[in-house]
C-alpha positions, 0 to 999 in steps of 0.5 A: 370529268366535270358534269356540265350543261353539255354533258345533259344535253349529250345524254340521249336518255335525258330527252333534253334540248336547249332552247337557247343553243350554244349558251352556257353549256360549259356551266357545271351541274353539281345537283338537279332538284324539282322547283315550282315557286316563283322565286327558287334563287331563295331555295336553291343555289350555286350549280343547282339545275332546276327542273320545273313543270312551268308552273311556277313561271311568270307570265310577261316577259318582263317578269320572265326576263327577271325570273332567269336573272334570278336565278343566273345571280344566285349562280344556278347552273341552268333551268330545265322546263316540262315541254308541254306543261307550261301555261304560258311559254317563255317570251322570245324576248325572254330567251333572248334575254337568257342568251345574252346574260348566258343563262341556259334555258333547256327544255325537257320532253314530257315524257321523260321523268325529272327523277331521270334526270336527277340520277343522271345528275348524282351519278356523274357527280359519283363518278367525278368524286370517285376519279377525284379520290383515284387521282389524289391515291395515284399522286400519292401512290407516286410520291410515296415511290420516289420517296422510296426510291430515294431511301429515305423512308426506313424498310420496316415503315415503308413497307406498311406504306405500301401495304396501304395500296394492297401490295404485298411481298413479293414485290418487283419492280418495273421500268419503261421509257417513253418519249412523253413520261407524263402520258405514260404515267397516266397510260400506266395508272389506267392500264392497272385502274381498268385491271382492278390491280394495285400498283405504285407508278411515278417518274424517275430520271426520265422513266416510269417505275413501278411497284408491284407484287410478284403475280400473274395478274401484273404480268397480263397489265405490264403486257397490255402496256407494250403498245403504249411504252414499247419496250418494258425491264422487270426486276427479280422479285424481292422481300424487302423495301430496302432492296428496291434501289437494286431492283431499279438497276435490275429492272434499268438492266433489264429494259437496256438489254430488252432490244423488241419493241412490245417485249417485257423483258425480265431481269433473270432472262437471257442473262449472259451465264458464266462458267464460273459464277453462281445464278444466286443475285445474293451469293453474286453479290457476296462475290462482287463485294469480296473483291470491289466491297473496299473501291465502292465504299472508297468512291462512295466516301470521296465521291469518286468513280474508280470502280468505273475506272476500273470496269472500263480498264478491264473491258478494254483489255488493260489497255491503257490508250483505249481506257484513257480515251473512254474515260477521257483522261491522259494516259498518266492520269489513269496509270495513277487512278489504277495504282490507286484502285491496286492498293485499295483491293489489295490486287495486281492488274499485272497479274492475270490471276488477279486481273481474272478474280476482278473481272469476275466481281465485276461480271458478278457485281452486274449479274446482282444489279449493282452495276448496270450493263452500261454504267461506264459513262465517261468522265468529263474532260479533265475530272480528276479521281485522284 
């Protein structure tokens, strides 16, 4: 935040009034320096506030109307006067000189040292310095994160990226959603900034991702962000970068299946458990690709869904009028997309053996975070996966 004429005036520790009120206290004050010639415009520049005891200034008010112009031209923030010191006070028609050009003219009570001010003055600048460079480190940090996101930043390299914002494997990734993202970005970013805890935060597809590492202090932040986002999904924690995009459909999973308000809801809890299939996301996923490895790379080549089609066939029983009417297909059009995904898994959606080893791979391929509870969005009407 800007340190300007206001901000001074608002310190109860700088004893400093304005003597031409309202004026000016939108100037930014960059520096404070003491100055008792006549002419300080030739000493001191742009944002100066100079402070003098009043030797230096003129006697007539002609003289003074022209010692403020001075200093107004040269772009000084503003002149800060000793309340007593001064042998000849400004002139009413100096101050209301200083009012009209919009210069301000502050007085500063005797008692209070110059030297207060200029702390008062270095500090602010500090502060604004230093949230300049979390600013810059933040929009840096998120530009990296989509990058990241994206893949297109090889694993070996993006992990030394990372590691630049101190976050170290494991990692884990979390997701929140909110109305206004933007304010929930900034939300997140002072929520790990106050904590002192490292953190990558940006905006993906309506929602705000995080990067972390796997730590207790991280889940102690992700709860305090509870009452500004709501409701928060957690990805398992992962090793490697290029694992992220499947803890982002972890950590989506998660957030979808996360229904209270005020909850961070992690991917490995309350997950529906089989009988039959393993907790291991690793072996989960060996499973899911034995069988759908062959359609995902189909649709992944052609740009097709059939692994979608397929999901939603076996989620409606086989079917056929109720998975035609969710994928918004005749009839005849999901018959030819089911052969097709038949004779691409090698597998009979006749056969209940079969029918039974696909809905496994499917369950697995959602337990692993490669597909996402809700990833049957229905095609557009007339879409053809031929």
């Amino acid at each position: 935040m800007t340190f300007t004429v206001g901000s001074l005036l608002a310190l109860p520790s700088a004893g400093t009034i304005s003597l031409t009120p309202g004026v000016g206290e939108d100037r930014a004050i960059t520096w404070a320096h003491v100055c008792e010639l006549p002419e300080p415009w030739k000493w001191l520049g742009r944002g100066a506030l100079v402070m003098t005891t009043g030797i230096g200034l003129p006697a007539t008010a002609d003289e003074q109307c022209a010692y403020l112009d001075g200093m107004h031209a040269a772009g000084i923030a503003a002149v800060a006067i000793d309340a007593i010191m001064p042998e000849t006070p400004l002139a009413d028609r100096a101050l209301a000189h200083a009012a009209e050009i919009g210069f301000p003219v502050l007085q500063t009570e005797h008692e209070v040292r110059f030297v207060s001010l200029a702390m008062a003055v270095a500090e602010a600048g500090q502060a604004e310095r230093t949230a300049r460079a979390r600013q810059a480190e933040q929009l840096h940090g998120s530009l990296l994160l989509a990058e990241l996101c994206g893949g297109s930043v090889p694993s070996e390299p993006a992990a030394r990226l990372v590691a630049t914002y101190d976050v170290e494997p494991p990692y884990q990734l979390a997701v929140t959603e909110n109305d206004d993202v933007r304010t929930a970005l900034d939300g997140v970013h002072a929520a790990f900034a106050a904590h002192r805890v490292p953190a990558l935060a940006t905006i993906k597809d309506g929602q705000v991702l995080i990067l972390t590492d796997a730590a207790e202090r991280v889940d102690r932040v992700l709860e305090s962000l509870t009452g500004e986002t709501g409701r928060i999904g957690v990805s398992a924690p992962f090793h490697q970068l290029e694992d992220l995009p499947t803890a982002h459909r972890q950590a989506r999973s998660a957030l979808i299946r996360n229904h209270q308000s005020g909850r961070v809801l992690r991917f490995e809890e309350n997950t529906t458990a089989s009988l039959f299939l393993p907790n291991d996301a690793d072996q989960l996923r060996g499973i899911a690709r034995q069988v759908l490895g062959p359609l995902r790379t189909y649709d992944e080549q052609r740009g097709t869904s059939l692994t979608q089609t397929l999901r939603v066939f076996l989620e409606e029983n086989r079917s056929w009028v109720r998975a035609a009417e969710r994928l918004y297909v005749h009839r005849q059009t999901l018959i030819a997309r089911v052969s097709r995904i038949e004779k691409i898994i090698d597998r009979d959606l006749s056969s209940i053996e079969d029918t039974a080893e696909c809905w496994l791979a499917v369950q697995a391929a959602i337990g692993c975070g490669d597909l996402e509870p809700n990833d049957t969005a229905p095609h557009a009407p007339g879409s053809d996966d031929g």
